[in-house]
DRENDO-1510 file (C-alpha; in Angstrom, 1 decimal, always signed):
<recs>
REC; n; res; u; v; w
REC; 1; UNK; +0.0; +0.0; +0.0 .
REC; 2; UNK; +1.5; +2.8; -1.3 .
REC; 3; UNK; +2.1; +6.3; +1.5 .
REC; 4; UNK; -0.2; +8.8; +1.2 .
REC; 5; UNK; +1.6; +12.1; -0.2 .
REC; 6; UNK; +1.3; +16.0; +1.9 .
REC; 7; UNK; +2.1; +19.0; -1.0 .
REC; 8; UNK; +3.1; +22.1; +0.6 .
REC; 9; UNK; +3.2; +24.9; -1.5 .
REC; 10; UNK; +5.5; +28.2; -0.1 .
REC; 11; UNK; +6.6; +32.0; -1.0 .
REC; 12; UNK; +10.2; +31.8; -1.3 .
REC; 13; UNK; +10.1; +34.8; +1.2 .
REC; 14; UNK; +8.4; +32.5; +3.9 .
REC; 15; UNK; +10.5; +29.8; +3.0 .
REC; 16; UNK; +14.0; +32.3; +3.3 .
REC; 17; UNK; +11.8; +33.7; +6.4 .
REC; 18; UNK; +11.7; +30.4; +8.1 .
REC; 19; UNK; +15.3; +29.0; +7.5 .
REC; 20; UNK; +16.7; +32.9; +8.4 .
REC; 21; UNK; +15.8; +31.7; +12.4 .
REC; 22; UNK; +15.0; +28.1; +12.7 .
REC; 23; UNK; +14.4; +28.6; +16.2 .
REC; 24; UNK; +11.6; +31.2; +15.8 .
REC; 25; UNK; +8.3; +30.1; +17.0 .
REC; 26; UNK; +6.9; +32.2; +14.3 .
REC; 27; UNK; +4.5; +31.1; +11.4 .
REC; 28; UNK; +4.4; +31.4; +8.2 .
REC; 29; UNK; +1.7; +31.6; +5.7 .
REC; 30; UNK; +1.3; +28.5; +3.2 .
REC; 31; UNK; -0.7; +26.1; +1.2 .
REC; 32; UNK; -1.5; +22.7; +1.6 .
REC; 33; UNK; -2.4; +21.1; -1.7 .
REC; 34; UNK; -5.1; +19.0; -2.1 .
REC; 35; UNK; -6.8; +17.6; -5.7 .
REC; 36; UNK; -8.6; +20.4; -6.8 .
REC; 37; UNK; -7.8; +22.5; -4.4 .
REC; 38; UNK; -5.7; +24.5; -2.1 .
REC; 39; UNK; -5.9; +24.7; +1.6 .
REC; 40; UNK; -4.8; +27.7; +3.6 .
REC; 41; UNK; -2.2; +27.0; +6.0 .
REC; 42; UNK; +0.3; +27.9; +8.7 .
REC; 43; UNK; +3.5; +26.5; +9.2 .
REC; 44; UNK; +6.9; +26.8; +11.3 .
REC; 45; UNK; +10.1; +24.2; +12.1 .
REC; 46; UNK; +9.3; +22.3; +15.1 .
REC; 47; UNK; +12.1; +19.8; +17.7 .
REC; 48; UNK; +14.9; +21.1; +20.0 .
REC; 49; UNK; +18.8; +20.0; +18.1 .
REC; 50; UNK; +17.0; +18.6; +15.1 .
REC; 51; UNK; +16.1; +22.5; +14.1 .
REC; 52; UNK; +19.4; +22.6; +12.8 .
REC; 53; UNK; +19.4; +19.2; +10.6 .
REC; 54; UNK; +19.4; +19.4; +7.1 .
REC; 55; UNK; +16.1; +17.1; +6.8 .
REC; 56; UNK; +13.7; +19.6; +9.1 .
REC; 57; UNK; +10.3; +18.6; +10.8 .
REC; 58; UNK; +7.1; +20.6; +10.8 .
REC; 59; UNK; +4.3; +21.9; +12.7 .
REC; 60; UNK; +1.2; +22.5; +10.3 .
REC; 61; UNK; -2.0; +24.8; +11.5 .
REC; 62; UNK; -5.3; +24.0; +9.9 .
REC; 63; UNK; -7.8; +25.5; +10.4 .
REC; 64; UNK; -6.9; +25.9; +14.3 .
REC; 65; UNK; -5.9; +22.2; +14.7 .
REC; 66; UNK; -2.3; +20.8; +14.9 .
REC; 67; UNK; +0.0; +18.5; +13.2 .
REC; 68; UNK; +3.5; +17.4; +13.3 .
REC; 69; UNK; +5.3; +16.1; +10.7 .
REC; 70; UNK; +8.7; +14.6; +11.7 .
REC; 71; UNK; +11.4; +14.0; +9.9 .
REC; 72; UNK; +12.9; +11.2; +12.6 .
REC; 73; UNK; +16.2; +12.1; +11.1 .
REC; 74; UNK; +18.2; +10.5; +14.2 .
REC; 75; UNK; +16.3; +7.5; +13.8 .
REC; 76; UNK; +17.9; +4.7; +11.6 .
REC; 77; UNK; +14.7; +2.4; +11.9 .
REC; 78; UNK; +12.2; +5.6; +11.4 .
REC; 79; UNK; +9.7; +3.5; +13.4 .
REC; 80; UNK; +10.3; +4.2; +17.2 .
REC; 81; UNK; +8.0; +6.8; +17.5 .
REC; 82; UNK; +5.2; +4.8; +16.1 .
REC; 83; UNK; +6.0; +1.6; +18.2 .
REC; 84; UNK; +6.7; +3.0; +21.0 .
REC; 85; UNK; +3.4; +5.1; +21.2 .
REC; 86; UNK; +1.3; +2.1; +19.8 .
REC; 87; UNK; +2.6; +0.1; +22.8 .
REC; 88; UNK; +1.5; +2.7; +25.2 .
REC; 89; UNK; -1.9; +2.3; +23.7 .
REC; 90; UNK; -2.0; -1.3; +24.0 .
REC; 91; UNK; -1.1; -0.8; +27.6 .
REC; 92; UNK; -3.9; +1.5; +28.6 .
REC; 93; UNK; -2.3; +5.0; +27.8 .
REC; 94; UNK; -3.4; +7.3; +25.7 .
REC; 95; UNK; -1.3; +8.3; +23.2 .
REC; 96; UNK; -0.6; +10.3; +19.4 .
REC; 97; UNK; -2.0; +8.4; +16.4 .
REC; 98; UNK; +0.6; +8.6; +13.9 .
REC; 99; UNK; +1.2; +8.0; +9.9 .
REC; 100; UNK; +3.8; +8.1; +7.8 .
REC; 101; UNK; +4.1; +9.8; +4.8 .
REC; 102; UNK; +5.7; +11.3; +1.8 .
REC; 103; UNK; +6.1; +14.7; +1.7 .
REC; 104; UNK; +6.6; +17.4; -1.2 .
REC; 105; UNK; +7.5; +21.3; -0.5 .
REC; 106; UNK; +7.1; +23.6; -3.7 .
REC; 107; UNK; +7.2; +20.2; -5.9 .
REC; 108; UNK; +10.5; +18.9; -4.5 .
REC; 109; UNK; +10.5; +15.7; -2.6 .
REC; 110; UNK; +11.3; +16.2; +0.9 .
REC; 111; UNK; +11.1; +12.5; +1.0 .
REC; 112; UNK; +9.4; +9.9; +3.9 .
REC; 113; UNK; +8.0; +11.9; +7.3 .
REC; 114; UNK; +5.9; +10.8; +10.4 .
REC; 115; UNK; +3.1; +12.5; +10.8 .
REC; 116; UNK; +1.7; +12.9; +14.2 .
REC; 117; UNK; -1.0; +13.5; +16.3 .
REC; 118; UNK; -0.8; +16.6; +18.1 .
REC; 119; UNK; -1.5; +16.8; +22.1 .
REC; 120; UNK; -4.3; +19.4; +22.2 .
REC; 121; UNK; -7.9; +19.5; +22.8 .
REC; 122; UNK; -8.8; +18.5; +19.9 .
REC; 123; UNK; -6.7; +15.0; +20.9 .
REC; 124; UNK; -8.9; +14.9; +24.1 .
REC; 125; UNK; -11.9; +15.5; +22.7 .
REC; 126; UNK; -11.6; +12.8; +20.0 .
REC; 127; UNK; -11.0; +10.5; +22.9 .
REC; 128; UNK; -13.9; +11.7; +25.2 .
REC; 129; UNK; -11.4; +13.1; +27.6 .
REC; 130; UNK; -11.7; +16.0; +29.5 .
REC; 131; UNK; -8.4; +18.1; +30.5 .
REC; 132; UNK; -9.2; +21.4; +32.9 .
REC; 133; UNK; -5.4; +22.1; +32.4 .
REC; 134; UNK; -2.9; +21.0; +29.8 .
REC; 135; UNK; +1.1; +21.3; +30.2 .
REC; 136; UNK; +4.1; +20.5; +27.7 .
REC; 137; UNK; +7.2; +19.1; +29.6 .
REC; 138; UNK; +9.7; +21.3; +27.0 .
REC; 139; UNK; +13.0; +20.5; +29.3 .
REC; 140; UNK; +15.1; +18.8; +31.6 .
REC; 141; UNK; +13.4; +21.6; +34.6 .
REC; 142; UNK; +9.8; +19.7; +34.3 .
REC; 143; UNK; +11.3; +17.3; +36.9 .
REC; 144; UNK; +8.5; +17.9; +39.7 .
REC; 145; UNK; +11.3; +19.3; +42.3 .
REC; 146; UNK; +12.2; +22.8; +43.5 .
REC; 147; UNK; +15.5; +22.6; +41.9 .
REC; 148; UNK; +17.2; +23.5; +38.4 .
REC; 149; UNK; +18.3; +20.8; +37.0 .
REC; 150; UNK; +21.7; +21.7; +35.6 .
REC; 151; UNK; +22.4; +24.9; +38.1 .
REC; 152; UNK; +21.4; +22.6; +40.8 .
REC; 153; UNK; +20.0; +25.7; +42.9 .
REC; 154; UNK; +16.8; +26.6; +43.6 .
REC; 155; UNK; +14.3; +27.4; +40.7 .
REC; 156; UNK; +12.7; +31.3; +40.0 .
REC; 157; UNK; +9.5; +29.8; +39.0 .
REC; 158; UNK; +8.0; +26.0; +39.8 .
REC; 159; UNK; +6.8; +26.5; +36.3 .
REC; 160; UNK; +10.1; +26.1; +34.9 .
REC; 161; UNK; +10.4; +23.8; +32.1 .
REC; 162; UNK; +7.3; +23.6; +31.2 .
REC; 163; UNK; +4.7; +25.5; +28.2 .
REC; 164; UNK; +1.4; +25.7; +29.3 .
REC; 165; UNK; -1.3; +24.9; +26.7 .
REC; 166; UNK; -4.7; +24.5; +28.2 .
REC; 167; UNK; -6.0; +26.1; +31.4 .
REC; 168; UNK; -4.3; +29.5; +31.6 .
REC; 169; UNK; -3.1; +30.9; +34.9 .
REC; 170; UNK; -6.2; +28.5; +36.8 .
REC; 171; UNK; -4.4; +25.5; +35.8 .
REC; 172; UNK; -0.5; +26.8; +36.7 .
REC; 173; UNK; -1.8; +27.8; +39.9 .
REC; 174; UNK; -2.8; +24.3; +40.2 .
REC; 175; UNK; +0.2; +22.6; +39.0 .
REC; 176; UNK; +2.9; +25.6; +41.6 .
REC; 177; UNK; +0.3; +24.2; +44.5 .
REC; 178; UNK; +1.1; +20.4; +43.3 .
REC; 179; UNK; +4.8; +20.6; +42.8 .
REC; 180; UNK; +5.2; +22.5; +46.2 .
REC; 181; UNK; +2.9; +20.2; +48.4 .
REC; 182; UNK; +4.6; +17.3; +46.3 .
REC; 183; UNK; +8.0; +18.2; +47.8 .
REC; 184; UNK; +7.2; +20.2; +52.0 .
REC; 185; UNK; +4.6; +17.1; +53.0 .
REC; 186; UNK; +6.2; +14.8; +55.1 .
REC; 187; UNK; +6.7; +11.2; +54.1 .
REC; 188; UNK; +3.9; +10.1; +56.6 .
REC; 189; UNK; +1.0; +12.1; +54.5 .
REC; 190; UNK; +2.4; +11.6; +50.8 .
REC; 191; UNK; +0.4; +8.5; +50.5 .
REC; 192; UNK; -2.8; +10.6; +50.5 .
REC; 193; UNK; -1.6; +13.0; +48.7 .
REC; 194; UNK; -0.8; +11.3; +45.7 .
REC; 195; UNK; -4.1; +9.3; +46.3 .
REC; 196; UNK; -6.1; +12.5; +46.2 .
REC; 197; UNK; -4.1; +14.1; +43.2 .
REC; 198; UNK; -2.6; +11.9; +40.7 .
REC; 199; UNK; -4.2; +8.7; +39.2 .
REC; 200; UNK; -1.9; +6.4; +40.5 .
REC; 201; UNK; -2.5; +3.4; +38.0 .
REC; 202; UNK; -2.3; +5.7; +35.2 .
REC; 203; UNK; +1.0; +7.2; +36.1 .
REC; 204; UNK; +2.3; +3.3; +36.8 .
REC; 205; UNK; +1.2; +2.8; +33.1 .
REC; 206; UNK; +3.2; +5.6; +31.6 .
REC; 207; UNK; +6.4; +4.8; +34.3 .
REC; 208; UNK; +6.5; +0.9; +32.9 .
REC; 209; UNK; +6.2; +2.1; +29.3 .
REC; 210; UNK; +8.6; +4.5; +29.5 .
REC; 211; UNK; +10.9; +1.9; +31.4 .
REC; 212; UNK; +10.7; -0.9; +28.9 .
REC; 213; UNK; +11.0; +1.2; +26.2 .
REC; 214; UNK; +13.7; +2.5; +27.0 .
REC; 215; UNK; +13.7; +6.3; +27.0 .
REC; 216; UNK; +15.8; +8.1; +28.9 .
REC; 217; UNK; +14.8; +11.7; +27.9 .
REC; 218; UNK; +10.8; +11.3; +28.8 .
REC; 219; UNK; +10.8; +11.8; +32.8 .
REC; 220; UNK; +12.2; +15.3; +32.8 .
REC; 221; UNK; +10.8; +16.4; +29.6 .
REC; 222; UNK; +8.9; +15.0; +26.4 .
REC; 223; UNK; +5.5; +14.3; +28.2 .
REC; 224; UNK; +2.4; +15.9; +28.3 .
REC; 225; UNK; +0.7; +16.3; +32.2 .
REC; 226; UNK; -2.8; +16.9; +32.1 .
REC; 227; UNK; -5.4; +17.1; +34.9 .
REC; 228; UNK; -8.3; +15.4; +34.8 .
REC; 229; UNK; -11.8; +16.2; +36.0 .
REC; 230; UNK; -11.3; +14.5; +39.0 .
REC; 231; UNK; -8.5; +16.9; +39.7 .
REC; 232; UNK; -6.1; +13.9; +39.3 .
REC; 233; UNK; -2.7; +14.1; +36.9 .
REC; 234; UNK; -2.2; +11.9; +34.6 .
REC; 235; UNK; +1.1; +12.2; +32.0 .
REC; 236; UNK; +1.5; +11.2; +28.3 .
REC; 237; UNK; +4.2; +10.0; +25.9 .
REC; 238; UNK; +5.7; +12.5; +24.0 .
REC; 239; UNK; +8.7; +12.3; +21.4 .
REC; 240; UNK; +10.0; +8.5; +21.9 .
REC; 241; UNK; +12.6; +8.7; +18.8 .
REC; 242; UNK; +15.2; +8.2; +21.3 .
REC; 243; UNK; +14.0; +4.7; +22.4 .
REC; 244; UNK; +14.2; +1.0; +21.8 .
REC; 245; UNK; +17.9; +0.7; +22.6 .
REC; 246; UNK; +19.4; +4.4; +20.8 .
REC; 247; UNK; +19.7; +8.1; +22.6 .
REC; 248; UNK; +17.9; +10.8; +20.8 .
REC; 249; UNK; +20.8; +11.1; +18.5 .
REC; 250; UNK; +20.5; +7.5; +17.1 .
REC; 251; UNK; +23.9; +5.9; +19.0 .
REC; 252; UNK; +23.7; +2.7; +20.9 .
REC; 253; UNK; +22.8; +3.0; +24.3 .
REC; 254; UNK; +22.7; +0.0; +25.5 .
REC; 255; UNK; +19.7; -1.8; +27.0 .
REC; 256; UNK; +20.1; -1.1; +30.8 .
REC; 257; UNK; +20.3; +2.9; +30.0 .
REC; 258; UNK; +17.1; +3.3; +31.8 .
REC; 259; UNK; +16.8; +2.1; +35.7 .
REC; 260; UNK; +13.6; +0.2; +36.6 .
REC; 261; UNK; +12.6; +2.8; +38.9 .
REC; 262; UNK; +12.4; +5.3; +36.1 .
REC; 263; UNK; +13.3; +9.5; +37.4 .
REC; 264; UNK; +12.0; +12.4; +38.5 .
REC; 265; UNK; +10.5; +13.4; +41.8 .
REC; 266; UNK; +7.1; +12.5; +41.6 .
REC; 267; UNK; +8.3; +8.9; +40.5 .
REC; 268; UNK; +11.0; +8.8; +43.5 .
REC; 269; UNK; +7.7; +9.6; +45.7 .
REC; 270; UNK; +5.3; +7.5; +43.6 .
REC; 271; UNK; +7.7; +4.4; +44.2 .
REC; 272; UNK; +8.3; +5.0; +47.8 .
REC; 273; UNK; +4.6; +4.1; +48.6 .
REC; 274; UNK; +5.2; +0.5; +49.3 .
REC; 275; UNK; +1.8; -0.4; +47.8 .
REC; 276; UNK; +2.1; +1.7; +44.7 .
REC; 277; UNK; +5.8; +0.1; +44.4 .
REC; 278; UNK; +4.2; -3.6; +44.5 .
REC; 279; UNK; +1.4; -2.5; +42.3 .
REC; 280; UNK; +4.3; -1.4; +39.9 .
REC; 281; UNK; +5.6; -4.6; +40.1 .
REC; 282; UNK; +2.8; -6.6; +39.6 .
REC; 283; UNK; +2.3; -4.3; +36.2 .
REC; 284; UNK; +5.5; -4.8; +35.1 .
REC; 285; UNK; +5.6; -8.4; +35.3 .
REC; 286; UNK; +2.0; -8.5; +33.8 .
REC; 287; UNK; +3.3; -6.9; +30.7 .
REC; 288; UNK; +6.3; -8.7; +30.7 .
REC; 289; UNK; +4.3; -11.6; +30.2 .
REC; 290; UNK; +1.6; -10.6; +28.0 .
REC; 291; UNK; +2.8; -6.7; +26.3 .
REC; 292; UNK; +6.5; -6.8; +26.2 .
REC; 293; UNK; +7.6; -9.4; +24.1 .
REC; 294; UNK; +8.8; -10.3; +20.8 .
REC; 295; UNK; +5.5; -12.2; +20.1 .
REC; 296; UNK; +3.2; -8.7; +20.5 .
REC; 297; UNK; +5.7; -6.1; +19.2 .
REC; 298; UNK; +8.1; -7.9; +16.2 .
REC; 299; UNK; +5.0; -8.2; +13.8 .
REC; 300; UNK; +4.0; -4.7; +14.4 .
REC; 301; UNK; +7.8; -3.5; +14.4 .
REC; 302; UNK; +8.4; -5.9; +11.2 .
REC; 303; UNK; +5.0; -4.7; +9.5 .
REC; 304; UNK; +6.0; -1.2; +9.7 .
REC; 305; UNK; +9.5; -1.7; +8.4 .
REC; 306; UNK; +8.3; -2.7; +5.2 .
REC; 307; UNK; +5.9; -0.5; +4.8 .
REC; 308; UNK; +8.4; +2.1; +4.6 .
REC; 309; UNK; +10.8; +0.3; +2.6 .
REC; 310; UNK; +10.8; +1.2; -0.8 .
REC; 311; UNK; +10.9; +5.0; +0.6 .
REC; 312; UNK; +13.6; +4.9; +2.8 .
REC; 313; UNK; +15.6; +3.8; +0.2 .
REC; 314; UNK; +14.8; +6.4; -2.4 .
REC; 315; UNK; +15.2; +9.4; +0.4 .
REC; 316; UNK; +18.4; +10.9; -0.3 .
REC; 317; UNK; +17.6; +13.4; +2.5 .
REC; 318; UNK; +17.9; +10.7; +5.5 .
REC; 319; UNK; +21.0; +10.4; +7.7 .
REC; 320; UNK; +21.6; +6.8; +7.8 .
REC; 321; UNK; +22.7; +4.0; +5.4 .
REC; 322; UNK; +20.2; +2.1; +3.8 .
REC; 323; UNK; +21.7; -1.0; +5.4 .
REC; 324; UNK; +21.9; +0.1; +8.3 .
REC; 325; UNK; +18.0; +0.7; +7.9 .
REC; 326; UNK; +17.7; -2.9; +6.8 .
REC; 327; UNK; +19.4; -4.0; +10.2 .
REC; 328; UNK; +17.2; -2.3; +12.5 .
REC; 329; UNK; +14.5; -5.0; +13.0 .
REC; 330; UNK; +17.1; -6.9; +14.6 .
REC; 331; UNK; +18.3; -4.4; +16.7 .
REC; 332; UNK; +14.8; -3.8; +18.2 .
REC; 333; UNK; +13.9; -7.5; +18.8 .
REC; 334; UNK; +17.7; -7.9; +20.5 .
REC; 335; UNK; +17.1; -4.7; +22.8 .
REC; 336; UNK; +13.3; -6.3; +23.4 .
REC; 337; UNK; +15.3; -9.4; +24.4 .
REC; 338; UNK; +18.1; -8.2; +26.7 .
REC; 339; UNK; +15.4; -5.7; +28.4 .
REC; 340; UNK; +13.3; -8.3; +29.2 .
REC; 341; UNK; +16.2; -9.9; +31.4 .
REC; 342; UNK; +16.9; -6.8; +32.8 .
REC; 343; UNK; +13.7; -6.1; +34.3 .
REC; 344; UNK; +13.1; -9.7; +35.6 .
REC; 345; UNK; +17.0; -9.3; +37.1 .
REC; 346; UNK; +15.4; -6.1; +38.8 .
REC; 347; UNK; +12.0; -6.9; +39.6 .
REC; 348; UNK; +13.2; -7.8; +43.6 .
REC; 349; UNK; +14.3; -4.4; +43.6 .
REC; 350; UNK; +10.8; -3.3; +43.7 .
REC; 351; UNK; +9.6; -6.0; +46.8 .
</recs>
């Protein structure tokens, strides 16, 4: 089944306007081509280092709705993304529908991309969800603790490190009050606390599937927090290239880059309720048996691959080898192997 194709038509003064700051949050004005006609657009560069890649990813406004298309540059295999947010899904957590996708800009192949499903309303409503207050996790200071995490001192703002996208100043309010209760109650009424305002067995969801797959970068940043109606938190995958065994930069990382307890402060608390730690447990070695496991993910892994194929080896715009493309099935279902070990090895870690 062939990809379906995106044509983005541009001024060459928006296109000189965008690449004259790829780190402007700006948009342009554009087109997105459709049969028989053309579709008003807005568009900018989206991603942190990959801004500054030669193959750049997009964020697309349509008619007030959002999409991403990504350019997975630093991702040999292309598919970690979509694997990794498919297995949240199959584990109970809500996360980005994605496609890929073959995109042209002005008529010139831009070559294979992965759309995705932006985190916004719009993603809640489809889902009959309700969010009161939405946050993006942009860096390494969305850690849940009163501290900077490179200058080590104390933060100017417990909103540090993070973009707020639904709920306005109601819903940072509510998220300063969290992060400040979260780290002055004493050990003896955090059990309660985290009972009244997070949804425990959702947040053990996202902690295992961030775990096994292996992504270092999404506990201090690259997740969405929302709050639910219940006034509960619950936290969402975002940006998983950097998974299955490779860094966000595509090198090796080995399988046992990630601990079992996972990071961040409100996992450190989290895990230091003995019951929630045994009911982490118990999850993990439920999907150890029945998520995790070369049976459920290779055919999915495998189905994508070739899918993608044919355009990965025509994109002359992609950073990695075409072997080394070729080789990345095996990679995956080795790291699935040796992280499966790991986490058994662990598991008594968590009694």
């Amino acid at each position: 089944m062939s990809l379906p194709v995106r044509h983005i038509a541009i001024g060459d003064q928006q296109w000189e306007q965008l690449h004259k700051d790829v780190w402007s949050r700006k948009f342009v004005e554009a087109y997105l081509l459709h049969d028989r006609y053309r579709e008003r657009i807005k568009l900018r560069f989206r991603g942190g280092h990959t801004r500054e890649y030669p193959k750049k990813s997009f964020e697309l406004l349509i008619h007030g709705k959002t999409f991403h298309l990504n350019a997975e540059y630093d991702d040999p295999s292309m598919i970690r993304n979509s694997l990794s947010f498919n297995f949240f899904r199959r584990i109970g957590v809500a996360s980005p529908q994605t496609r890929f996708c073959q995109l042209y800009v002005n008529g010139e192949n831009h070559g294979i991309y992965l759309e995705i499903e932006a985190v916004d309303r719009a993603f809640f409503e489809r889902r009959h969800l309700k969010a009161l207050s939405l946050h993006y996790a942009v860096n390494d200071d969305a850690n849940f603790s009163l501290f900077d995490a490179q200058m080590k001192s104390r933060k100017h703002s417990l909103l540090q490190g993070y973009e707020t996208i639904l709920g306005g100043e109601t819903g940072n309010r509510h998220l300063v009050s969290f992060i400040t209760r979260l780290n002055s109650l004493p050990q003896g009424k955090m059990e309660a606390y985290l009972a009244k305002h997070v949804d425990v067995n959702a947040y053990l969801k996202w902690l295992a599937g961030a775990v096994l797959t292996g992504n270092y970068d999404g506990f201090d940043h690259n997740y969405a927090l929302y709050l639910t109606p219940a006034k509960k938190y619950r936290i969402l995958p975002w940006d998983y290239e950097g998974t299955w065994g490779r860094n966000c930069y595509g090198k090796p990382c080995g399988s046992d880059l990630v601990r079992i307890r996972g990071y961040n402060h409100l996992t450190r608390k989290v895990l230091d309720v003995p019951r929630y730690r045994k009911r982490y447990r118990r999850l993990l070695m439920t999907l150890l048996k029945n998520e995790f496991t070369r049976a459920r993910l290779m055919p999915l892994a495998r189905k994508m691959h070739a899918q993608i194929a044919p355009y990965v080896m025509r994109d002359s715009k992609r950073k990695w080898s075409y072997p080394t493309f070729q080789s990345e099935i095996s990679f995956i279902r080795n790291y699935i192997d040796e992280r499966r070990d790991l986490i058994r090895q662990s598991l008594s870690t968590l009694a």
